[in-house]
C-alpha positions in Angstrom: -13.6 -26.6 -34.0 -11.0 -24.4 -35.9 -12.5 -24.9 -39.2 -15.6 -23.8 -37.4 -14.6 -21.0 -36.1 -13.0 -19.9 -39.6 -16.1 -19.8 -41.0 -17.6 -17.7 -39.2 -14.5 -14.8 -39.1 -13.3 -14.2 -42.0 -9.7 -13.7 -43.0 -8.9 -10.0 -43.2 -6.7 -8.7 -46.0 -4.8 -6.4 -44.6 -1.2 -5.0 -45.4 1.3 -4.4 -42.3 0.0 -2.8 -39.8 3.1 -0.6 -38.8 2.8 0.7 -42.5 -0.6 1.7 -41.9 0.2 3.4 -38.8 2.8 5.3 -40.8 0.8 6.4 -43.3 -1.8 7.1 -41.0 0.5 9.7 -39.0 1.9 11.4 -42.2 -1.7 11.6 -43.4 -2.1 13.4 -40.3 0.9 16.0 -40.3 1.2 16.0 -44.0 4.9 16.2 -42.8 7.2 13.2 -42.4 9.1 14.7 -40.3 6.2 15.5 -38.1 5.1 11.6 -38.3 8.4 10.3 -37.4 8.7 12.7 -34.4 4.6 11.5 -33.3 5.8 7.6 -33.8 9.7 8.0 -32.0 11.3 6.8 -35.9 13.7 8.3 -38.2 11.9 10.1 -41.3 13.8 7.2 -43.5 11.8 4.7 -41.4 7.8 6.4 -41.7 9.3 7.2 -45.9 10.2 3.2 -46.1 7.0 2.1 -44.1 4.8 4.4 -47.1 6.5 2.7 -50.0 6.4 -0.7 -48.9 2.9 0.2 -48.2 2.1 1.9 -51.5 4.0 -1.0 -53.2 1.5 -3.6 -51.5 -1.7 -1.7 -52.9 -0.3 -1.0 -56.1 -1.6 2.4 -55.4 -0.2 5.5 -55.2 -1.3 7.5 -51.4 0.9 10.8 -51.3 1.6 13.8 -54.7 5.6 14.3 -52.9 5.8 18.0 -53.7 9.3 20.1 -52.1 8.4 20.4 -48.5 4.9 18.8 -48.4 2.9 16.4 -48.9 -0.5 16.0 -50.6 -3.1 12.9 -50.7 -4.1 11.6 -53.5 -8.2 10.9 -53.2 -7.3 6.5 -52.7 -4.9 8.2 -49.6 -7.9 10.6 -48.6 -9.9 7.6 -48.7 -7.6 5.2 -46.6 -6.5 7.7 -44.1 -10.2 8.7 -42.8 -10.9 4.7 -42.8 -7.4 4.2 -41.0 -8.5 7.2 -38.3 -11.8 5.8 -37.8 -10.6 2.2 -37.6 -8.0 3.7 -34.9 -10.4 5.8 -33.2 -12.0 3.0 -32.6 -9.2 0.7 -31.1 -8.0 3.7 -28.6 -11.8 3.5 -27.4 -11.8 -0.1 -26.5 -8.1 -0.1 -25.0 -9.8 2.7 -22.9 -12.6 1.0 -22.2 -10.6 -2.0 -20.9 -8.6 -0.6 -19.2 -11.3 1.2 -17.2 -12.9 -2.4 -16.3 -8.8 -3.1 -14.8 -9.5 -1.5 -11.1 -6.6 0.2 -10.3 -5.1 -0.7 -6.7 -3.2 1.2 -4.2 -1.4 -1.0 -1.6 0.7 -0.1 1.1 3.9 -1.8 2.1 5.4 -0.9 5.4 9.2 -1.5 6.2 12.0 0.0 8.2 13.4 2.8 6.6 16.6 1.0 5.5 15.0 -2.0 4.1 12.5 0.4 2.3 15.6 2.6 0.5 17.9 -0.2 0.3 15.9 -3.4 -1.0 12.2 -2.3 -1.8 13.5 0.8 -3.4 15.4 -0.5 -6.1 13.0 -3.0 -7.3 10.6 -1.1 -7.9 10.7 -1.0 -11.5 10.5 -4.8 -11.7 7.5 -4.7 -9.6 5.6 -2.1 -11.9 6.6 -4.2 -14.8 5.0 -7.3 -12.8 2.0 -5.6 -11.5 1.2 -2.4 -13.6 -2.0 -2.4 -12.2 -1.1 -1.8 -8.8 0.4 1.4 -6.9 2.7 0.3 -4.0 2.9 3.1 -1.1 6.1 2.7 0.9 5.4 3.3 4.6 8.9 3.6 6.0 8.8 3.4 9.6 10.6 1.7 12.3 7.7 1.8 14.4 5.7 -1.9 13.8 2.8 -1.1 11.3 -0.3 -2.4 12.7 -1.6 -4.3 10.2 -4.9 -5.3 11.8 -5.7 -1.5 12.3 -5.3 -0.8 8.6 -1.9 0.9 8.6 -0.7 -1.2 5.7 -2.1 -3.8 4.0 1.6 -5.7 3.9 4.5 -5.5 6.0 8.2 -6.9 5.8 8.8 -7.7 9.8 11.6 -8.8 11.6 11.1 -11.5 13.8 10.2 -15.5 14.0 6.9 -15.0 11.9 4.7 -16.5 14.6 2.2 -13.5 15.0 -1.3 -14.0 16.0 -3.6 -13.0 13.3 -1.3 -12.6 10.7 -0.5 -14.8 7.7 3.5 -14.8 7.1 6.0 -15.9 4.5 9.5 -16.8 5.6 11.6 -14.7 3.1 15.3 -14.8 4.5 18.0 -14.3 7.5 19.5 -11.6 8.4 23.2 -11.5 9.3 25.7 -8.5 10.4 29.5 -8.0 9.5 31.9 -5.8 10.1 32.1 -3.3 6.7 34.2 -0.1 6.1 35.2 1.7 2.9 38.0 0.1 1.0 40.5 3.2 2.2 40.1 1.9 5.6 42.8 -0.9 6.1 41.4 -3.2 8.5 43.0 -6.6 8.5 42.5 -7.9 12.3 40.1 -7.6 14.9 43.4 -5.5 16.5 42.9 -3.0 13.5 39.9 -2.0 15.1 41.6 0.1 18.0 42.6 2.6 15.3 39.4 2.9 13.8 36.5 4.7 15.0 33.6 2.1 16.0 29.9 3.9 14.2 27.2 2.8 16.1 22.8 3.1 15.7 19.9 2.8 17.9 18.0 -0.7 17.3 15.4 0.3 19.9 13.8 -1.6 22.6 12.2 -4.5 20.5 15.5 -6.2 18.7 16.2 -9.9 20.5 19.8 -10.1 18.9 20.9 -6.7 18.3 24.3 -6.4 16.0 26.1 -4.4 18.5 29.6 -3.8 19.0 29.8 -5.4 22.4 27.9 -8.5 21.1 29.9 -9.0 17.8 32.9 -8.4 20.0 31.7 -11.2 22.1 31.5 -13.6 19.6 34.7 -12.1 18.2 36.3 -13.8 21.6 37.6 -10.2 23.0 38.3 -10.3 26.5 35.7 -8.1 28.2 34.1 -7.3 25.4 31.6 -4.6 26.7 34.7 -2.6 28.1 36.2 -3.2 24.7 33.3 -1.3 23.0 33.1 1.5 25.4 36.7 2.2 25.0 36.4 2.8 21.3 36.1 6.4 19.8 32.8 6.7 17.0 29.8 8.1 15.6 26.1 7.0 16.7 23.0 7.3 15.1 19.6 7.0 15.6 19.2 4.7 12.4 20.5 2.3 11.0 20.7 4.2 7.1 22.3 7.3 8.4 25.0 4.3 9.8 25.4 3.3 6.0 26.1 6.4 5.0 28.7 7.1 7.5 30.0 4.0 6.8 30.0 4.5 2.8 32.2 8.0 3.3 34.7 6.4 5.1 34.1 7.6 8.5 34.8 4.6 10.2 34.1 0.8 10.5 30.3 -0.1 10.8 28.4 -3.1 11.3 25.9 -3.5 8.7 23.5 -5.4 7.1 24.4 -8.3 4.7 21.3 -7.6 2.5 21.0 -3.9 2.6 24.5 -3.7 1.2 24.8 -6.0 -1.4 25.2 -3.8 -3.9 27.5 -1.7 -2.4 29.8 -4.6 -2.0 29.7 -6.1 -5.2 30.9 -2.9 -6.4 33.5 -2.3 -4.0 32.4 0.6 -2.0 32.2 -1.7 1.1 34.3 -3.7 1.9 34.2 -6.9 4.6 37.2 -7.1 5.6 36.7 -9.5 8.8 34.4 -11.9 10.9 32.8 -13.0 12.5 29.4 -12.3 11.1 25.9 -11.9 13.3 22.7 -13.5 12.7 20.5 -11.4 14.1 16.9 -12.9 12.9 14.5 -13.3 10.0 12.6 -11.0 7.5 8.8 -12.5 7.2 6.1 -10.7 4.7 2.7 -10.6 6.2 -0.6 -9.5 5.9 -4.0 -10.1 7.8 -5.2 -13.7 7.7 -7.4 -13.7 4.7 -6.3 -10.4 3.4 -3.2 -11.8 1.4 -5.6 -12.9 -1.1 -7.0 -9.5 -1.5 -6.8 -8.0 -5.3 -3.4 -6.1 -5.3 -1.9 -7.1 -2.5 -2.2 -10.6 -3.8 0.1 -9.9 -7.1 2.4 -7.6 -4.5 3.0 -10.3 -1.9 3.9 -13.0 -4.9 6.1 -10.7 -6.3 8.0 -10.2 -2.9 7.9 -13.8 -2.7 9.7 -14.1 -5.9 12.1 -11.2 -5.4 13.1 -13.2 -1.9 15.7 -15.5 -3.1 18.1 -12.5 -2.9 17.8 -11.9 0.5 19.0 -15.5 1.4 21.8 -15.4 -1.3 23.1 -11.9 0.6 
């Protein structure tokens, strides 16, 4: 089969290819400078790409005059083949990339999870899947998916929702966090602390709240423990974060959102016990997983998910 094929396409000749697109772009410009500039090199790079190049034909391309440049007629020659030859290539990258439909698919998350975990990936997604154009919709109202609101959604529950194909991706778990100026040692410590607090809404089974961390803390009374603390509230659970990161007081934040954060030592967790307050699950309408775009977005989730169970 491979000598086969040999025959029929023949071996081409040709000298390096990064010399030719050198000499192309000098051919060009007439300039050097001007070449290295078009190609992101160093003029000593497009001058050593020419020579070598030069060297290989055994032909002469360029007459170097002070300050310009001038093609000899074998450079005339190559440089109109070379920019017809390249003409040629850029038309058939177009062409394929036109026949690469390009795909737009939305991912809906709370507004924390969007900033703090989809966010910051979203290079290595691109990278991925080039092809595709994620839109964030950062809500914490539930997307509903069947409606068309997004085609993906990272939820918050036990994954068993009618309709919808899920993918376990990890727990979520609560601890107590403050910046590392804040000395907080003992559950004690907190008394001289203020306590910052955010709405989780009507629809969270295990809320991390103060009274219920408290709780499993094993404070007396731990509702009337909460109450009697001084602190900020908020009506998410980013703006918490942020209160948390300035050193306003001692919050009770996410394991996953802050991993960063903590490796670096802007948070600290300083005490337990830590909450687990449910599960993250990707889904997508049953069926519609497999759809172009949303197919290479949910297995790159998928992939990216080990993190959220190692937080």
């Amino acid at each position: 089969m491979s000598e086969s094929i040999s025959s029929i396409r023949p071996r081409r000749a040709l000298p390096s290819l990064v010399a030719l697109r050198a000499f192309e772009a000098a051919a060009a410009h007439l300039s050097v400078q001007r070449a290295a500039a078009e190609l992101h090199v160093t003029p000593t790079a497009v001058t050593h790409q020419i020579r070598a190049l030069e060297e290989d034909l055994a032909t002469v391309l360029f007459l170097r005059k002070p300050r310009q440049l001038v093609l000899t007629p074998a450079g005339t020659r190559l440089a109109e083949a070379l920019r017809e030859g390249l003409d040629t290539i850029a038309a058939g990258v177009r062409s394929a990339r036109q026949d690469t439909p390009h795909r737009v698919v939305t991912l809906s998350a709370t507004t924390a999870f969007a900033a703090r975990w989809v966010l910051p990936r979203l290079g290595a997604l691109h990278a991925a899947c080039p092809q595709v154009t994620l839109r964030i919709h950062a809500s914490e109202a539930v997307a509903d998916l069947r409606r068309g609101d997004a085609d993906l959604a990272i939820r918050f529950g036990d994954g068993r929702w009618p309709g919808l194909a899920t993918q376990f991706l990890g727990e979520e778990r609560y601890a107590v966090m403050c910046g590392p100026a804040v000395r907080l040692r003992t559950p004690k410590d907190l008394e001289k602390v203020p306590l910052i607090h955010f709405d989780w809404g009507a629809n969270a089974t295990a809320p991390a709240t103060w009274p219920n961390w408290a709780r499993k803390a094993g404070i007396p009374q731990p509702a009337r423990w909460a109450a009697a603390r001084t602190g900020l509230s908020f009506s998410d659970e980013a703006q918490a974060m942020s209160a948390t990161l300035a050193g306003l007081g001692a919050g009770l934040l996410s394991l996953t959102l802050t991993e960063a954060e903590r490796s670096s030592g802007m948070l600290v967790q300083p005490l337990g016990p830590v909450l687990t307050t449910g599960s993250y699950h990707l889904a997508a309408v049953e069926g519609h997983e497999d759809a172009p775009g949303v197919r290479e977005v949910w297995a790159w989730i998928a992939a990216e998910s080990p993190a959220l169970r190692q937080a």
